[in-house]
N, C-alpha and C positions, 0 to 999 in steps of 0.2 A: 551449415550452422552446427557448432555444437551442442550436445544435449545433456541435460541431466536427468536422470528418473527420480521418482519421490513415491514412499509407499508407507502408508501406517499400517504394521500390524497385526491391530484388531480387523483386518482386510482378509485376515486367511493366517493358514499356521506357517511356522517357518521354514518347512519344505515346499510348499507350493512359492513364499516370497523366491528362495535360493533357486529354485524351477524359472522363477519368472525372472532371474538377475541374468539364468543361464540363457536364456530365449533370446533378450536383448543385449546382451553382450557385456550387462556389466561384471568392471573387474573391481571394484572396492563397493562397500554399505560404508556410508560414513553416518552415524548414530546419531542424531542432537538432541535426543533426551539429555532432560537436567541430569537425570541420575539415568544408569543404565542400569536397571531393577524392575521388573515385570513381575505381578503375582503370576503371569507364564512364565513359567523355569525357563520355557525354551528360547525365551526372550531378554534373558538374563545374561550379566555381562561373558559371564565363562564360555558357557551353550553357544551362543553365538560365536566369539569366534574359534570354538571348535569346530561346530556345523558352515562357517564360511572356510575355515582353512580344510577344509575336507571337501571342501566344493572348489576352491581354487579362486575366491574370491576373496579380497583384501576386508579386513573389517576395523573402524577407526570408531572409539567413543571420543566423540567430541562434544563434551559437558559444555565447552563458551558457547556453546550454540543453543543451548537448551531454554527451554522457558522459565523464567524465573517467576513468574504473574501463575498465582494458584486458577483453577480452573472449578471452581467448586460454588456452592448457590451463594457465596458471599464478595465471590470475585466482581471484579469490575467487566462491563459492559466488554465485547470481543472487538467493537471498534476501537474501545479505549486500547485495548490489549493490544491491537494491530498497531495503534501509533505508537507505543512504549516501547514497541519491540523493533520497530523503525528506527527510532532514537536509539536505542541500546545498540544496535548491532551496527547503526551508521557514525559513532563516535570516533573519528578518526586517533588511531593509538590502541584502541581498546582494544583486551583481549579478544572480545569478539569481533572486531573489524578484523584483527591479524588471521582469528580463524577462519572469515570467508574468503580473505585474499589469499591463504593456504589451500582451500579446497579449491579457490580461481585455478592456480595455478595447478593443482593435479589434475582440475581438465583441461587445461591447456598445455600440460605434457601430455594429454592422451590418455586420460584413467578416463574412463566409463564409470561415472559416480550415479548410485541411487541413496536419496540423501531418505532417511528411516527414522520414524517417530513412532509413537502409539497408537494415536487418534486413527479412528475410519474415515473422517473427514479430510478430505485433501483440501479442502476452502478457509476452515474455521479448525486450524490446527498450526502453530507457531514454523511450522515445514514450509509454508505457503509463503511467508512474509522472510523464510531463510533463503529461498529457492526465487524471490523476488529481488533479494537482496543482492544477491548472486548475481543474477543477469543484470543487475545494475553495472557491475565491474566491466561488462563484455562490448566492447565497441558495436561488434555485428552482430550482437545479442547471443544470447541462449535460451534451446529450448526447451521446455518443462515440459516434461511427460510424465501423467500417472503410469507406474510398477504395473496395471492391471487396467483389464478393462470392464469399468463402473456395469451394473447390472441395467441399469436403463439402455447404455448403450448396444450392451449384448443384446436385450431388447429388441432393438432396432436393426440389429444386426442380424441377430437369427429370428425373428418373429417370435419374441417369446419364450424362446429357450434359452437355458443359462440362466444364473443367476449369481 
């Protein structure tokens, strides 16, 4: 089955992200922030793809993927948000449909895609509902994988250690 990774982040800085694209073999970040602008420099559109073409890693901003629904104490409800962004992005023609059938297709030439947002949330972060989206296109599915592994897990993992 093919896979995609998915990584916000506020997860870590972005040598440990580019560490962790190198581990798992991916070869492009494709962005879907609305804007590719971080109050972290290092996550700003230039830095990045300096620091990926210096790592050997393909780097794509792709704004039709980004959330348009503000995330702030006045926003709407995050289920609402999940359905909005369902509709937006399942609009057959739309810019945003053309762009997940574009990223379909560079995983199924064979990129090793980890799709990169802000949020530390990998549940309750617009990456979740792109990365669903996605596996919508795939006959024999695709698999989502968090970039990193969640500190509960490590938990579990190492008894404790990690975080």
């Amino acid at each position: 089955m093919l896979t995609v990774w998915q990584y916000g982040y506020q997860q870590g800085n972005r040598d440990q992200m580019l560490e962790r694209c190198a581990a798992a073999g991916v070869t492009d970040v494709w962005d879907v922030r609305f804007s590719p602008w971080s109050p972290n420099p290092d996550f700003c559109l230039h830095r990045m793809k300096v620091a990926c073409t210096n790592a050997r890693v393909g780097y794509y901003s792709v704004t039709d993927l980004g959330n348009p629904y503000p995330r702030d104490e006045d926003a709407m409800p995050w289920s609402e948000t999940v359905e909005a962004l369902r509709v937006l992005y399942g609009k057959a023609a739309s810019k945003e449909s053309r762009a997940l059938a574009t990223l379909a297709r560079a995983i199924t030439d064979g990129r090793r895609v980890c799709v990169l947002c802000a949020c530390k949330s990998q549940i309750q972060c617009h990456r979740f509902v792109v990365c669903e989206m996605l596996a919508r296109l795939f006959a024999d599915g695709l698999a989502v994988e968090p970039l990193y592994v969640p500190a509960v897990k490590q938990r579990e993992l190492f008894g404790g250690c990690g975080t």
